[in-house]
N, C-alpha and C positions, 0 to 999 in steps of 0.2 A: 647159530652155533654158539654153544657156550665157552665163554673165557679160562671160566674154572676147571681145574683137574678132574677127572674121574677121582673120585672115592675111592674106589679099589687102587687105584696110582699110588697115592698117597697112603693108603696100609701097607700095600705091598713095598715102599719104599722104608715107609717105618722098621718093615719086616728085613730090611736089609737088601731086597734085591736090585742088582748094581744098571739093572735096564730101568727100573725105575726112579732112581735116584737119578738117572742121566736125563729121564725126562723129563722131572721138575728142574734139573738144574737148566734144562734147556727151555722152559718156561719162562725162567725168572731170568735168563739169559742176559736182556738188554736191560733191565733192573738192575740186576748185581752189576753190570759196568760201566752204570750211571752211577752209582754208590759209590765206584770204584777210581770215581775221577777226583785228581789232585791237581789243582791248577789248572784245570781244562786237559788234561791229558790222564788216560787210563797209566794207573798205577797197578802194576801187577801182582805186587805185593797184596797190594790193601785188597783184590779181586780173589787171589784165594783165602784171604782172611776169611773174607764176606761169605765165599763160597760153603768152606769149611762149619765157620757159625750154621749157615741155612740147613745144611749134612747132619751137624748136633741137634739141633730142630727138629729134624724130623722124626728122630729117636725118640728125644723126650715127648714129642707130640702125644698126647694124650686124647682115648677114644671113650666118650663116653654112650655105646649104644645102648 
């Protein structure tokens, strides 16, 4: 089983839509709240930062087929 996204996940989510955008963020899930630790402890602040940046991301993500 592969780790990576579907392809189409990942335009579809560039494209805006909010089922895909929920499923990379639920990918990167325990990622973004390891990132999101301040002292050993999930800061929830800095977790929707993190969130939010990856959201920006996917926008500007560029496709070159």
């Amino acid at each position: 089983m592969s780790r990576l996204l579907p392809y189409e996940t990942i335009v579809k989510a560039h494209e805006g839509d909010p089922d895909a955008i929920d499923t990379v963020l639920s990918r990167y899930a325990g990622y973004i709240r390891y990132c999101s630790k301040v002292h050993g402890q999930i800061n929830v602040e800095v977790e929707e930062y993190v969130k939010q940046k990856l959201i920006v991301a996917l926008f500007k993500f560029c496709f070159d087929r």
